[in-house]
C-alpha positions in Angstrom: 8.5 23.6 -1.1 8.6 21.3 -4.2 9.1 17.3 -3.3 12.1 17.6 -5.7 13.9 20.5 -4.2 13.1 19.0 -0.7 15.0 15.5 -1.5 18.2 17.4 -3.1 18.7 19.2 -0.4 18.6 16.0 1.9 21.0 13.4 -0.5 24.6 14.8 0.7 27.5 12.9 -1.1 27.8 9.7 -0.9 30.7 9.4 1.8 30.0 12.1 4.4 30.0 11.6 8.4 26.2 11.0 8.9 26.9 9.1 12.0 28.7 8.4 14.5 31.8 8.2 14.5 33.5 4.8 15.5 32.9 0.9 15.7 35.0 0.2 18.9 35.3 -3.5 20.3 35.3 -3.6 24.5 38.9 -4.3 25.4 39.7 -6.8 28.4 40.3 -5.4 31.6 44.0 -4.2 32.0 45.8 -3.3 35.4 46.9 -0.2 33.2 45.4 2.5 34.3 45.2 4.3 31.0 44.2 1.3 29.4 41.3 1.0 32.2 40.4 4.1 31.2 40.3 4.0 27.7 38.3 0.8 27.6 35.5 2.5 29.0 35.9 5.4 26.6 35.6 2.7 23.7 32.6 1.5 25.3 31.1 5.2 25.4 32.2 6.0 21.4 30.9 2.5 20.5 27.6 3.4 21.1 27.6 5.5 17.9 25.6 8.2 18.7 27.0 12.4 18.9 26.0 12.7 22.7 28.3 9.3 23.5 31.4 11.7 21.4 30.2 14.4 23.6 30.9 12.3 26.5 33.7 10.6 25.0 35.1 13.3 24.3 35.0 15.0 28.1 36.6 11.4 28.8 39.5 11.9 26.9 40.7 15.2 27.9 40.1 14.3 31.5 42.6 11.5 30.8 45.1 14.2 28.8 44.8 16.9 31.8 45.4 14.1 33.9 48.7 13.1 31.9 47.0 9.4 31.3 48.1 9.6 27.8 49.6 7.2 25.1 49.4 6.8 21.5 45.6 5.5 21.3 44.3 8.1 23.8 45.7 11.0 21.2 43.9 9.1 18.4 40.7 8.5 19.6 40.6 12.5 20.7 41.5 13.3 17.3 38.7 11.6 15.8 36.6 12.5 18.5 37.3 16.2 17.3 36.7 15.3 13.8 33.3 13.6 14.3 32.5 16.9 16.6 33.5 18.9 13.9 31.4 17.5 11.0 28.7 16.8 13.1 27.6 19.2 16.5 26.4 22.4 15.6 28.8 23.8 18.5 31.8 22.8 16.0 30.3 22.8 12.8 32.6 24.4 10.6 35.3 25.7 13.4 39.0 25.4 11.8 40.3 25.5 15.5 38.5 22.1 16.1 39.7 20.4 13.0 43.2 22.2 14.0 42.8 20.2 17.5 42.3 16.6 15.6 45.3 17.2 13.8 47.5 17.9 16.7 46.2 15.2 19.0 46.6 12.9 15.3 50.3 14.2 15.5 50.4 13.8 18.9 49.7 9.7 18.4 52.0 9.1 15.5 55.0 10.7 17.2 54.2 8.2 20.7 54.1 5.1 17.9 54.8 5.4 14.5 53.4 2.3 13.7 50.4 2.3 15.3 47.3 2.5 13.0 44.7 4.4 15.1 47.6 7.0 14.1 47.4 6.8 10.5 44.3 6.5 10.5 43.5 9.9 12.6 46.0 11.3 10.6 44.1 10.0 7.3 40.5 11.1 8.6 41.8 15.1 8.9 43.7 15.1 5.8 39.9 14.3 4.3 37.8 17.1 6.0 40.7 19.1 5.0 39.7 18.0 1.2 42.9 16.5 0.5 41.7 13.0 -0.5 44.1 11.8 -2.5 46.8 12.0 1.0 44.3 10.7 2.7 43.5 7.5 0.6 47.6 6.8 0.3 47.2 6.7 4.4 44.1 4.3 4.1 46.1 2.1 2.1 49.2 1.6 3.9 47.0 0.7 6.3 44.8 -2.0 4.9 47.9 -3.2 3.1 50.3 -3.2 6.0 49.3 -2.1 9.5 45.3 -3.5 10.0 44.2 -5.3 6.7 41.1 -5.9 9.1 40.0 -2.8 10.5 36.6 -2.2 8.9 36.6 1.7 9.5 39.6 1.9 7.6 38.2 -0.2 4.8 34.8 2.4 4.8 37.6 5.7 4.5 39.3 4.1 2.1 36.1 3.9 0.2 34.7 7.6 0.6 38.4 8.8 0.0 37.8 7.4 -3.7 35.3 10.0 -4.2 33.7 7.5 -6.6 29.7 6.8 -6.7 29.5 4.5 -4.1 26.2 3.0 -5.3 28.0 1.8 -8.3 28.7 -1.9 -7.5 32.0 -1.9 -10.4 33.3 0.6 -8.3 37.1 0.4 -6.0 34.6 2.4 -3.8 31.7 -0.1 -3.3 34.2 -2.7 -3.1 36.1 -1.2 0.0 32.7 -0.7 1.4 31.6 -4.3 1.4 35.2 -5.1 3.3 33.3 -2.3 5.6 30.8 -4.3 6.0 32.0 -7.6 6.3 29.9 -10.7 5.7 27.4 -9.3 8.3 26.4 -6.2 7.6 26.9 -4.6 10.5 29.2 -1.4 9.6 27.0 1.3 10.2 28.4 4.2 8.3 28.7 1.5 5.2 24.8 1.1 5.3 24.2 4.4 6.3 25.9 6.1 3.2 24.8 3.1 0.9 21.4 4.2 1.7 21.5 7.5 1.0 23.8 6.9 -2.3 21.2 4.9 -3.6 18.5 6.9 -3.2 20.7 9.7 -5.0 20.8 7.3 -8.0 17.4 6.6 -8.4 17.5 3.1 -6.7 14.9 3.4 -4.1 14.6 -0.7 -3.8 18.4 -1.2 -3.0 18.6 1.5 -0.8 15.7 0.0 1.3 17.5 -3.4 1.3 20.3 -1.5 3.4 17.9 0.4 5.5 16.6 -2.7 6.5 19.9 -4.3 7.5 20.5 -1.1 9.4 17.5 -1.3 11.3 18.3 -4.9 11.8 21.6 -4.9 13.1 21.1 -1.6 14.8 16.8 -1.3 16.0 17.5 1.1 18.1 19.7 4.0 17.0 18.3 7.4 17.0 19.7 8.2 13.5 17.5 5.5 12.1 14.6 7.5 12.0 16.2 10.0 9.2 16.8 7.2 7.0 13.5 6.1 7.2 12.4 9.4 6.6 14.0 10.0 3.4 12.7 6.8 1.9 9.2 7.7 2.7 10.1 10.9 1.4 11.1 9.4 -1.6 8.0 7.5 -2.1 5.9 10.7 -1.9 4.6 9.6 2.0 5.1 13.0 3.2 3.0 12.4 6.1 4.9 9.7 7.6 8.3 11.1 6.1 7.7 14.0 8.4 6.9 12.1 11.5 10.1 10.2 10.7 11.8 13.5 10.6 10.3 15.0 14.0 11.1 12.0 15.8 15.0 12.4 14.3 15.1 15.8 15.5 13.7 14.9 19.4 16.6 11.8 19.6 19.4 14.0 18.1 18.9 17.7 19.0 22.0 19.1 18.7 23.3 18.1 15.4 24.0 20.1 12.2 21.0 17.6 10.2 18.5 18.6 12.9 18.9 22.7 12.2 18.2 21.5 8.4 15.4 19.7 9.4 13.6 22.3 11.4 14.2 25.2 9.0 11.9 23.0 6.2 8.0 23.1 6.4 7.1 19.4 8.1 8.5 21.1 11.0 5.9 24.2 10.5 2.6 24.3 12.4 
């Protein structure tokens, strides 16, 4: 396979789910027994990883069959569904799960209209959907209103621009940058910057992110994808490919790692 086939087919849009799905802060301990609950579910999503929204995920609808519900435990679930959607081959593509997200996002905004993990669920399906420009009116109300400091809603804003989000003129790269805050440390902001770089023909910019993200986050198994593409990029096919394995032996069960194994570093 030709180097330059082999990097288009690994540069998605700028603005796709490659990780994880959420930054969640630990909340204090509550004598709330949902809220007990659900600050141990934050802890598992805010490790950033599928298998913690695997987990997360079985967290959640425990608490749901168990009627340990309120506005929050809907919204979390519904992104929970979305990340599963975009990202684990078991739901890649399934309308019924993006269905779910929406009705657990409905589910939240009905408990508390003015409760921002709401809009923002609500905002995050109306994108996988395709309606972006919905979806960017719901980031906006949000960032203007309801959480001017909520950094993930700062990076959807961004993606819902569809605008090249290497371009530093850009609404997009500027919404970004409130992402990622004065220390770098939004993950899907470097993530995506990475890989929009490299789409651009900026190989030097995109490893300035890359090596934020591996600062701020040494030990994520995604890490070793982005790595992989920059090697890739600088015709080190070698060590792109043991970047690549070693992606696919952290993160087996996502949609990048059946891409991954179909291509010929991944042939004896």
């Amino acid at each position: 396979m030709r180097l330059a086939k082999i990097k288009s087919m690994f540069l998605p849009a700028a603005g796709v789910f490659l990780l994880v799905f959420t930054s969640l802060p630990v909340c204090p301990k509550s004598s709330n027994p949902v809220e007990t609950e659900l600050a141990a579910v934050k802890t598992e999503l805010g490790k950033k990883t599928t298998e913690s929204y695997i987990k997360g995920r079985m967290m959640l609808e425990k608490m749901v069959a168990g009627k340990k519900t309120n506005s929050n435990v809907y919204a979390y679930l519904s992104e929970v569904y979305c990340h599963l959607y975009y990202k684990n081959l078991e739901y890649a593509g399934n309308a019924g799960m993006l269905n779910k997200a929406e009705e657990m996002a409905v589910l939240s905004y009905n408990l508390n209209k003015n409760n921002y993990l709401a809009f923002r669920s609500l905002g995050v399906v109306l994108m996988l959907k395709g309606n972006y420009e919905k979806a960017n009116k719901f980031f906006i109300f949000i960032t203007t209103k309801l959480k001017p400091d909520d950094r993930d809603t700062w990076y959807y804003l961004g993606i819902s621009r569809q605008q090249d989000i290497a371009d530093e003129k850009s609404e997009a790269f500027a919404n970004l940058s409130k992402a990622l805050g004065s220390d770098n440390t939004h993950v899907w902001s470097l993530q995506d910057l990475i890989l929009a770089n490299l789409k651009k023909g900026n190989p030097e910019k995109a490893m300035e992110y890359y090596r934020k993200l591996e600062s701020v986050y040494p030990d994520h198994p995604e890490n070793s994808y982005y790595k992989g593409m920059l090697q890739l990029h600088q015709n080190q096919t070698e060590e792109a490919d043991k970047s690549f394995r070693e992606y696919m032996e952290k993160n087996p069960y996502t949609k990048l790692s059946e891409i991954l194994a179909k291509t010929k570093w991944n042939k004896n």
